[in-house]
Structures are given as C-alpha cells and as structure tokens.
KEDO-425515 format. One record per residue: x, y, z of N, C-alpha, C, O, CB in turn. Coordinates in pm, 1 decimal. Glycine has a CB too. Layout:
% KEDO-425515
NODE     n.c1     n.c2     n.c3    ca.c1    ca.c2    ca.c3     c.c1     c.c2     c.c3     o.c1     o.c2     o.c3    cb.c1    cb.c2    cb.c3
NODE        X        Y        Z        X        Y        Z        X        Y        Z        X        Y        Z        X        Y        Z
...
% end
This chain:
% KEDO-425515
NODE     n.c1     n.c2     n.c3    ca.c1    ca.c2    ca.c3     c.c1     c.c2     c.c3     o.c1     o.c2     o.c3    cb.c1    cb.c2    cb.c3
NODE   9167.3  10042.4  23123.2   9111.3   9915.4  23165.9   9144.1   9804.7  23065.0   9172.4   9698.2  23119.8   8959.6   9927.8  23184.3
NODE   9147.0   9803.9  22939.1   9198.7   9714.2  22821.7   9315.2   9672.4  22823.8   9358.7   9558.0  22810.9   9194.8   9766.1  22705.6
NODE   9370.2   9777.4  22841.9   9503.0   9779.7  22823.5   9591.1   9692.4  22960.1   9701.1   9637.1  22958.0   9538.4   9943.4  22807.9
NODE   9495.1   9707.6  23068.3   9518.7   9625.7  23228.2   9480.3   9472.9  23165.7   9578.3   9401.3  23144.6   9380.6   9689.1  23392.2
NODE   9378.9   9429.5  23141.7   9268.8   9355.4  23102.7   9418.9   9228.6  22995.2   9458.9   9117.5  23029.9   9107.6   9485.0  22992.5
NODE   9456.9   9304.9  22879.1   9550.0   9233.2  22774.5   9661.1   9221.8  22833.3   9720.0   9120.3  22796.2   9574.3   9298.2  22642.9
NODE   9735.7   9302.5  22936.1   9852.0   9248.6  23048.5   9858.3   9130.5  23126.2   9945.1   9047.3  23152.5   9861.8   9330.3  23148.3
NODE   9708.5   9153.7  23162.3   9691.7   8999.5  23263.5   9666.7   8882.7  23134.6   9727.8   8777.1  23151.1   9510.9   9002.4  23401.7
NODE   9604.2   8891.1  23041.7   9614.6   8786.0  22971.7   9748.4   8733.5  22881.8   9786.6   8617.8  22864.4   9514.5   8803.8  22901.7
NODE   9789.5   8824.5  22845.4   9926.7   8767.9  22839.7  10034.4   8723.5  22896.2  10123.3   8648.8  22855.4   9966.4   8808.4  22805.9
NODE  10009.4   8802.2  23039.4  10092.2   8752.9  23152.8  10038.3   8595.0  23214.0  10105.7   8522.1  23286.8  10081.6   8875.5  23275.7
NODE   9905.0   8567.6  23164.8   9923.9   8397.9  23187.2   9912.3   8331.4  23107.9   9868.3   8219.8  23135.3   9853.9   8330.2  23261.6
NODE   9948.6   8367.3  22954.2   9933.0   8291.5  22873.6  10127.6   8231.4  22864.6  10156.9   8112.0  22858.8   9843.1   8373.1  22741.2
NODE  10218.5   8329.5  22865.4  10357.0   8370.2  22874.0  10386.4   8280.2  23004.0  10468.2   8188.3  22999.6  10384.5   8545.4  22888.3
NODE  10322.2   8309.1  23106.7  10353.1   8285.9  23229.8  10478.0   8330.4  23282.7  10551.1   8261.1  23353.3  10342.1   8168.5  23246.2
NODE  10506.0   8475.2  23238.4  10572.4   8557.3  23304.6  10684.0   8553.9  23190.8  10753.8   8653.7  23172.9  10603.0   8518.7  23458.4
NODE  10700.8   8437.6  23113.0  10839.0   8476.5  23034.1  10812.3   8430.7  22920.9  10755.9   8326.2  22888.4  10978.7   8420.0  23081.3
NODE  10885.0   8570.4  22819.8  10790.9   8585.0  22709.7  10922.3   8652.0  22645.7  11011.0   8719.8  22697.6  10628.9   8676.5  22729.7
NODE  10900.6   8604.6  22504.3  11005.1   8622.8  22377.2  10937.2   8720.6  22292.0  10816.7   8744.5  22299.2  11037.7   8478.1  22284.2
NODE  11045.3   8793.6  22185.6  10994.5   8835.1  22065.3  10987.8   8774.8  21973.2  11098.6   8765.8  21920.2  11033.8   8913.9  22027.3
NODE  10880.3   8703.6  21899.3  10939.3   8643.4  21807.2  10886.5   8679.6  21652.8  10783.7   8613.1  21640.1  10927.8   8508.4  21844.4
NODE  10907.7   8747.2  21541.8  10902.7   8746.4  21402.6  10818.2   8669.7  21318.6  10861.8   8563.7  21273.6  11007.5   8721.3  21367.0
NODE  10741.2   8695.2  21299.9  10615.1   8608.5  21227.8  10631.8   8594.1  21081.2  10699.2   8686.7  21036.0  10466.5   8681.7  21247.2
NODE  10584.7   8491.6  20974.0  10555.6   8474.4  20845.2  10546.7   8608.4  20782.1  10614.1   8630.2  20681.4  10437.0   8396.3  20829.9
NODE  10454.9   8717.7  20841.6  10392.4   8842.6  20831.7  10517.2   8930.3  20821.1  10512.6   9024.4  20741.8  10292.0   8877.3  20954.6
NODE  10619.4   8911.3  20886.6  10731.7   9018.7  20912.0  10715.7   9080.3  21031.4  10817.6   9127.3  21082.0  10738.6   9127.0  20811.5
NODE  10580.9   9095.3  21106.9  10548.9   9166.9  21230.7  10619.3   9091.1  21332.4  10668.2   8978.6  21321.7  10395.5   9178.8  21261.3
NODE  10617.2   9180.7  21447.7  10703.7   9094.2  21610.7  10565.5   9061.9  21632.5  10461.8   9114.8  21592.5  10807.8   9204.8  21777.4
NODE  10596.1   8930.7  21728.7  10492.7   8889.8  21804.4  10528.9   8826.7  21961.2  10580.2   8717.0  21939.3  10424.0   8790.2  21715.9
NODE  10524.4   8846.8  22086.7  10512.2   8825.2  22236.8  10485.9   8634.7  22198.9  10378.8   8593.7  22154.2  10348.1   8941.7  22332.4
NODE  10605.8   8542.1  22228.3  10507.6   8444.7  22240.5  10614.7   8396.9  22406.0  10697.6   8464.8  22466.6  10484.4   8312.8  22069.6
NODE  10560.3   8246.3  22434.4  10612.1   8255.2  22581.1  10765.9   8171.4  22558.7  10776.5   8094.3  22463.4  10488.0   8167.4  22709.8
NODE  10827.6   8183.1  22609.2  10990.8   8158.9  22639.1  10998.1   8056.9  22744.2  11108.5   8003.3  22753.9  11076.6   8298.9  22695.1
NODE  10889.8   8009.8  22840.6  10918.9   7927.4  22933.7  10999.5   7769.9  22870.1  10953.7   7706.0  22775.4  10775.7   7911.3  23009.1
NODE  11086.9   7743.1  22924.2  11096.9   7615.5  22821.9  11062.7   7526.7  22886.8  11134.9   7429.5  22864.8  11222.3   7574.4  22759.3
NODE  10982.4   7506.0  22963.4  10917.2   7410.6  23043.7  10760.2   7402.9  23009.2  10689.7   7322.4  23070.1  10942.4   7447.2  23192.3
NODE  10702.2   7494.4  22903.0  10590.8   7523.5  22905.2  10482.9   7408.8  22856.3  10504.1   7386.2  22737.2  10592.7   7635.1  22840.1
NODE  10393.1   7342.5  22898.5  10370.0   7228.4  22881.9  10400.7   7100.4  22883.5  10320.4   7012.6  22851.8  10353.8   7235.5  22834.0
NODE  10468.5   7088.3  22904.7  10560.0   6968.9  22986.6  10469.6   6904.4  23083.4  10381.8   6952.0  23155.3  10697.5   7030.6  23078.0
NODE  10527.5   6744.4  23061.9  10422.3   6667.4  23128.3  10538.1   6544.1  23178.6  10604.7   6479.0  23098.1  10275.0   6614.7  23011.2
NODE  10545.1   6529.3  23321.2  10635.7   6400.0  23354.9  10580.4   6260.6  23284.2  10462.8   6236.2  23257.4  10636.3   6375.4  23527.6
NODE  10696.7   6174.3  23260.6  10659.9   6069.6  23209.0  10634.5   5986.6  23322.8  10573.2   5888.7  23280.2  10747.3   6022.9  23115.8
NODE  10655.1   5974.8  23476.7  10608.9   5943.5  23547.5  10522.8   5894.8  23629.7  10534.9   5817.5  23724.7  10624.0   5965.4  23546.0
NODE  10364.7   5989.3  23547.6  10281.1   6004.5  23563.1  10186.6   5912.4  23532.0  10164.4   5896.1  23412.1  10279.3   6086.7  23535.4
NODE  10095.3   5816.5  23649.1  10014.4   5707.1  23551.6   9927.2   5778.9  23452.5   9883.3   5893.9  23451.6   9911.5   5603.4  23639.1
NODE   9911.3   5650.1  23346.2   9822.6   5714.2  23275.4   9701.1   5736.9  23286.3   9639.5   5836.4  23248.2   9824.5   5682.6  23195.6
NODE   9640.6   5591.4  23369.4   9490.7   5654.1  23412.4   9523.4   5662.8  23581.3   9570.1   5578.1  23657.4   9328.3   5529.1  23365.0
NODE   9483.4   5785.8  23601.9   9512.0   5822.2  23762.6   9402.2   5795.7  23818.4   9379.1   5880.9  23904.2   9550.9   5969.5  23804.9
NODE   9310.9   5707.3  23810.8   9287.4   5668.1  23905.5   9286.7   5511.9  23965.7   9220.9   5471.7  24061.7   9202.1   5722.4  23905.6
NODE   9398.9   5419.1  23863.4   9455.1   5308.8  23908.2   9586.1   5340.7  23915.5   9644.1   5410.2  23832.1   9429.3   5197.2  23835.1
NODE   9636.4   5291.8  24014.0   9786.0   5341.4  24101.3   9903.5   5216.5  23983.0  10013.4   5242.4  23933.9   9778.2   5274.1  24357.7
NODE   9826.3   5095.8  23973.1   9940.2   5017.9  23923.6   9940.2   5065.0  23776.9  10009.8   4999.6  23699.2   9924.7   4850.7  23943.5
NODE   9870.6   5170.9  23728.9   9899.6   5189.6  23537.9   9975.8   5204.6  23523.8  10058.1   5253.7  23601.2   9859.7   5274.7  23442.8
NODE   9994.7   5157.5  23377.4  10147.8   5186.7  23298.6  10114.3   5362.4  23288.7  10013.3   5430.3  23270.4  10173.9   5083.9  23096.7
NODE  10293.3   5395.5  23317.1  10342.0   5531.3  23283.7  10330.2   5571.5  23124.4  10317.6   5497.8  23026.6  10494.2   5539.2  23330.2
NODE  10337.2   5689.0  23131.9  10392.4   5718.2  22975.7  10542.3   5711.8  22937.8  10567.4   5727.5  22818.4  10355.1   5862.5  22935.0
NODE  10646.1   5690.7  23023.5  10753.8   5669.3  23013.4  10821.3   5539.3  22977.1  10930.2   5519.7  22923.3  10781.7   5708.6  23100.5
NODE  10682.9   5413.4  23041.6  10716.3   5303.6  22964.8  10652.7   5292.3  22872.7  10655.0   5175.7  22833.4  10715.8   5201.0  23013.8
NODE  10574.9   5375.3  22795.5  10530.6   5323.5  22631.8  10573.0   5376.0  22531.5  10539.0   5356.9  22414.8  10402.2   5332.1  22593.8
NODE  10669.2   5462.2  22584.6  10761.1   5544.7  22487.9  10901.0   5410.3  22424.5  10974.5   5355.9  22507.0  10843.9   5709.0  22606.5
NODE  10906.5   5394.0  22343.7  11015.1   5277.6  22298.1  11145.2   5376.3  22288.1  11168.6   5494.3  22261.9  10973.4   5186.3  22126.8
NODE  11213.4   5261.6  22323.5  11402.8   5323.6  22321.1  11468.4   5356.3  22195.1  11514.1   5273.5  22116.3  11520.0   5202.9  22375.5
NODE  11469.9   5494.4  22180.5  11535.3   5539.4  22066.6  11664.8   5470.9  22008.0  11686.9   5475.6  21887.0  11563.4   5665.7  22093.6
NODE  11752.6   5405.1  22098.6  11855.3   5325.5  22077.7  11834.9   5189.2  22040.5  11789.1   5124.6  22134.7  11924.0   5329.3  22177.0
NODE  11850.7   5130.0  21947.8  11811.2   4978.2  21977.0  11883.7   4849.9  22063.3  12006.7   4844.7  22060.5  11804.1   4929.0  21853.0
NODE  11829.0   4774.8  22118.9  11877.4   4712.8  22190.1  11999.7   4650.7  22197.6  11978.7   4552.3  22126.8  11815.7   4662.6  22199.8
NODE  12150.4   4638.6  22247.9  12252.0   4588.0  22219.4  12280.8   4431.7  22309.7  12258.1   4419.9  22430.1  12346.7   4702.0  22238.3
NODE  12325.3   4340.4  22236.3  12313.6   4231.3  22307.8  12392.1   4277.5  22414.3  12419.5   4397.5  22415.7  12351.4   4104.4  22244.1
NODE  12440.8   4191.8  22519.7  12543.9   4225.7  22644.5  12694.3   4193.4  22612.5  12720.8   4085.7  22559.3  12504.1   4133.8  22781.9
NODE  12789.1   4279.2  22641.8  12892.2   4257.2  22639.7  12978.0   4309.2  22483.4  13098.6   4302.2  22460.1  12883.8   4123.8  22680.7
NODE  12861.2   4364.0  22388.4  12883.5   4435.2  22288.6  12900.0   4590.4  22294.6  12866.6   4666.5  22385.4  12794.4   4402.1  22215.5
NODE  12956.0   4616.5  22182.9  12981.3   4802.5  22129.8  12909.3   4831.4  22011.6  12890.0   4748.4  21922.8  13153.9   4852.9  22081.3
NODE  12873.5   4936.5  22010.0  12819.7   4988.4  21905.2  12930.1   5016.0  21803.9  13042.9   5043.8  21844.7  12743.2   5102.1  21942.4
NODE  12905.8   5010.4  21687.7  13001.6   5054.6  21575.9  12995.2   5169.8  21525.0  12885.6   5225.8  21528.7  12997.5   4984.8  21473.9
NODE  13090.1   5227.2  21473.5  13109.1   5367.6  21491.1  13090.5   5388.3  21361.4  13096.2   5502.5  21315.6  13238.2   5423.8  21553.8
% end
C-alpha cells in the first residue's frame, strides 16, 4: 500500500516524466523532466478578472535595446 501510495505521488509531482538526477549528497534523486513544467503564458491578463489588463508579456522589457529605424547593429 506505501509503496502504491509514493507511485502516485510521484507520478504527479513528475507528471509522468521524470529524470535521474545526482544530488550535492552523491545520491540519485527522481526529479521531473517535463520541460514545460510550470510554465505560464505571457498572454495571460494579469488580473483575470478585467479583460482589458495588461499581460505579463507586456511588462517584461526587451532584452534588445531599441534600434532607431533604418539602422544595424554593430558587430
């Protein structure tokens, strides 16, 4: 029954896909492999329950900085 019991909990903690991975300790340890795992669209308003909110996708600033028009970046 434990042993059923620690299957199902790892099977949704993993959510089905699950790595070995090597700890500080030297021991293996089960962690999850999904690479989607927590992931959140930037899409998404931020307060859901006003339709016109800003996304999290527009408060994220552009890693690139802005180039005037008709310019190149220098190499």
């Amino acid at each position: 029954m434990i042993q059923t019991q620690r299957r199902q909990i790892q099977r949704a903690l993993t959510n089905g896909h699950e790595r070995n991975v090597t700890g500080e300790d030297g021991r293996q340890h089960k962690a999850s492999a999904d690479p989607l795992n927590h992931c959140t669209s930037l899409d998404l308003p931020l307060d859901v329950e006003d339709s016109g909110s800003t996304t999290m996708g527009e408060q994220q600033e552009d890693p690139a900085p802005a180039l005037p028009p008709g310019s190149t970046a220098a190499a």
